[in-house]
C-alpha positions as CSV (number, residue, x, y, z in Angstrom):
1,X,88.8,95.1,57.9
2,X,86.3,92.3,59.1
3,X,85.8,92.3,62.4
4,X,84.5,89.1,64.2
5,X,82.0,87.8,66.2
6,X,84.2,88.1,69.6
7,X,85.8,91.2,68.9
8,X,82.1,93.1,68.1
9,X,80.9,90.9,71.6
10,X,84.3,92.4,73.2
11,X,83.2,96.3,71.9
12,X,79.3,95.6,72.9
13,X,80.8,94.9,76.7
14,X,82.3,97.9,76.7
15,X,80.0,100.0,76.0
16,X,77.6,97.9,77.7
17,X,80.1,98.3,81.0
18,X,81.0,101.6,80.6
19,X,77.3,102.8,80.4
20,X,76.0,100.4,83.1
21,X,78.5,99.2,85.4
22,X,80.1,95.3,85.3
23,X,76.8,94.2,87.6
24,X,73.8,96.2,86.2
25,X,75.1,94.8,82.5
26,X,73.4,91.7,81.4
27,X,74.6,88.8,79.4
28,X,71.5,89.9,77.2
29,X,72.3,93.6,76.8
30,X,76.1,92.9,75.4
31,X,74.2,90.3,73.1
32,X,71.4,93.0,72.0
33,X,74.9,95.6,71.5
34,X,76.6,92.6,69.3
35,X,73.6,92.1,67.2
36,X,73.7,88.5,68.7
37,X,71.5,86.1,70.5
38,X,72.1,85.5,74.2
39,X,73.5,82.3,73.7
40,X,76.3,83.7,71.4
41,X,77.8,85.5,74.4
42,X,78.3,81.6,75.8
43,X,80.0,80.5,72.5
44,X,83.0,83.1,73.0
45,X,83.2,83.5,76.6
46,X,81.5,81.0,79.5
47,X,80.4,84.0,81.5
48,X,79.7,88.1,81.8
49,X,83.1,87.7,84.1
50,X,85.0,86.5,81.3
51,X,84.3,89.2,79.3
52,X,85.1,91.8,82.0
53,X,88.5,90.1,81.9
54,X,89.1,90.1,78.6
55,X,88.6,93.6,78.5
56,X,90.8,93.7,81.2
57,X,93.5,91.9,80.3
58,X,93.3,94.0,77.3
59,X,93.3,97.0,78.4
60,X,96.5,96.7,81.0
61,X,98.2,94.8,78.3
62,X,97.9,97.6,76.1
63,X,98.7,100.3,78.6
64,X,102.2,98.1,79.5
65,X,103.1,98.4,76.0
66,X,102.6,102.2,75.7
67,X,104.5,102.5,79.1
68,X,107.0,100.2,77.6
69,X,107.4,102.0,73.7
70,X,107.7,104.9,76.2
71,X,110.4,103.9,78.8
72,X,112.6,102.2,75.3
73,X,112.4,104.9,72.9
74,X,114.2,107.3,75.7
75,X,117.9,107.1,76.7
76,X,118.3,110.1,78.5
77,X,116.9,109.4,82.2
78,X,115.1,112.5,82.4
79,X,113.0,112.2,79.4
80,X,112.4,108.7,79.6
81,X,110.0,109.4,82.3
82,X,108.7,112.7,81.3
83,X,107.3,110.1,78.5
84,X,106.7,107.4,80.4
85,X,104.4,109.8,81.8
86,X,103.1,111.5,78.9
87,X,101.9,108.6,76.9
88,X,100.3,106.6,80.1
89,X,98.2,110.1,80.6
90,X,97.5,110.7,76.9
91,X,96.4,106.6,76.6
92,X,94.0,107.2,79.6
93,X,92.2,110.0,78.4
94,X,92.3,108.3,74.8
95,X,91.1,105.3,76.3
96,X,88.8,106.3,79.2
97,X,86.0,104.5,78.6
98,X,88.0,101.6,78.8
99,X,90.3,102.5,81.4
100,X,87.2,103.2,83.8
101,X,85.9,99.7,83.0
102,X,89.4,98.4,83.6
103,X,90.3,100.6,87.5
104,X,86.4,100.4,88.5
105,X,85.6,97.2,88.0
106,X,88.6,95.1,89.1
107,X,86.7,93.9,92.7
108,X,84.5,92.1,90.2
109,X,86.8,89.8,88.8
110,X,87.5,86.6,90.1
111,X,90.6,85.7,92.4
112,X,92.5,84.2,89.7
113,X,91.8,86.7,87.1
114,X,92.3,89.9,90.0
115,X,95.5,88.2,90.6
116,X,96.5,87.8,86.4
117,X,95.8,91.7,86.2
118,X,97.5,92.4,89.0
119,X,100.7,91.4,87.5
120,X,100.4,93.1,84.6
121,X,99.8,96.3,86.9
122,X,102.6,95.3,88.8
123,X,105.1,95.0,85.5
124,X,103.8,98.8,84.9
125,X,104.8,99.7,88.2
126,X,108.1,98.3,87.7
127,X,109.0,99.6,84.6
128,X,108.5,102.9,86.5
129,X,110.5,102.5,89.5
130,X,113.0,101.2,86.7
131,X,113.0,104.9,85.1
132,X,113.0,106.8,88.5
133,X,116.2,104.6,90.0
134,X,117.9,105.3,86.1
135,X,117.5,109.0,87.1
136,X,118.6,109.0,90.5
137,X,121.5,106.6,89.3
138,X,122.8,109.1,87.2
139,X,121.8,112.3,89.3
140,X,119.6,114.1,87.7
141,X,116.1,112.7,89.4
142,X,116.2,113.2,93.5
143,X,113.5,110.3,94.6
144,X,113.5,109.3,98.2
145,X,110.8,106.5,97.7
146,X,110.8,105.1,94.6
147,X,108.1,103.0,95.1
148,X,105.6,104.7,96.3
149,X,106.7,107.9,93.6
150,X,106.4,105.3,91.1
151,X,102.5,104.8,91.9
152,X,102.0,108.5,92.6
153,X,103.6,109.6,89.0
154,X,101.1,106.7,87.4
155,X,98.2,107.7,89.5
156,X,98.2,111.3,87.7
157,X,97.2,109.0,84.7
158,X,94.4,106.4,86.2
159,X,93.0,109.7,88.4
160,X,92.0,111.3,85.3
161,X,89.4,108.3,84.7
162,X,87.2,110.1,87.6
163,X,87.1,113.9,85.4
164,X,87.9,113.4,82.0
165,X,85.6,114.0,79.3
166,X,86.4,113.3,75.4
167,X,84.3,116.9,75.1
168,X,85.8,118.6,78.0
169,X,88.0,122.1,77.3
170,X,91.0,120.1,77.6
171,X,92.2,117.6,75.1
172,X,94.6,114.3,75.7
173,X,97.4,115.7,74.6
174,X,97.2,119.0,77.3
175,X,96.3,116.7,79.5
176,X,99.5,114.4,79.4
177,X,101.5,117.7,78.9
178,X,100.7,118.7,82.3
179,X,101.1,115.1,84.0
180,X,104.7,114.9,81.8
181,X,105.7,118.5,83.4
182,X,104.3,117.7,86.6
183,X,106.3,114.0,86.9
184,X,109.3,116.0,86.1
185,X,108.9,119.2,88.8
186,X,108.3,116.4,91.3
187,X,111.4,114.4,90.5
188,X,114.0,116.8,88.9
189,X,117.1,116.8,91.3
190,X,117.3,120.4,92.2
191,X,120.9,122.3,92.1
């Protein structure tokens, strides 16, 4: 598989972000990473911000679908978010590099493109408080504030970008089978 000139520029900004940080990173450095001349950043994208969003966009993009293929491939309420859960956590810690790049650096996008990823975040959300109202619709989730349980069950996910390590003692998949337990002991409707 070929990969082109934008994708290797897209790859060099993330490694350039996640080392560096959106505003220590040069236009230069994700050039030097692309095995590309400064000016072939400006032929794909018209600044460093663009990248940033692009990698942004990206990123949530990706994470909707997982929370999506998730949410769909569950009928029974119960479950549904138990894997809702389990697949955000397990992309997270998959994707950490990316997903830091992606929570950390959103103040450094611009209006417009803060407000682009914010719907996407927002469709996540909602896909969430979709699952949580199933369960309490048919009895077996008790949730008081759906809302707010909605962003605390999805925050188990992003809050692993502060600790997780690819070499740590715990792997993705422990990881997203404690958040899946966890979602589930918080919201089960108790008998």
């Amino acid at each position: 598989m070929t990969v082109t000139a934008r994708e290797r520029l897209i790859e060099a900004a993330v490694e350039a972000f996640a080392e560096k940080g959106f505003t220590a990173t040069t236009t230069r450095d994700i050039a030097s990473r692309a095995g590309m001349s400064p000016a072939a950043v400006y032929v794909h994208h018209d600044t460093k911000e663009s990248l940033l969003f692009t990698v942004s966009m990206q990123g949530h993009r990706a994470a909707l679908e997982v929370i999506e293929r998730a949410a769909d491939g569950q009928p029974d309420p119960q479950e549904r978010v138990r894997s809702m859960v389990h697949d955000f956590s397990r992309w997270h810690a998959e994707n950490s590099r990316v997903g830091r790049i992606v929570q950390y650096e959103f103040d450094a996008l611009t209006p417009q493109h803060r407000s682009e990823v914010a719907a996407v975040r927002r469709e996540i959300e909602q896909r969430m408080q979709q699952a949580l109202l199933a369960g309490v619709d048919a009895g077996v989730l008790d949730v008081a504030d759906v809302s707010g349980t909605a962003r605390a069950l999805l925050s188990l996910s992003i809050d692993l970008l502060r600790w997780f390590s690819p070499h740590g003692a715990q792997g993705p998949d422990d990881i997203a089978d404690l958040h899946a337990d966890l979602a589930l002991r918080m919201t089960r409707k108790h008998r």
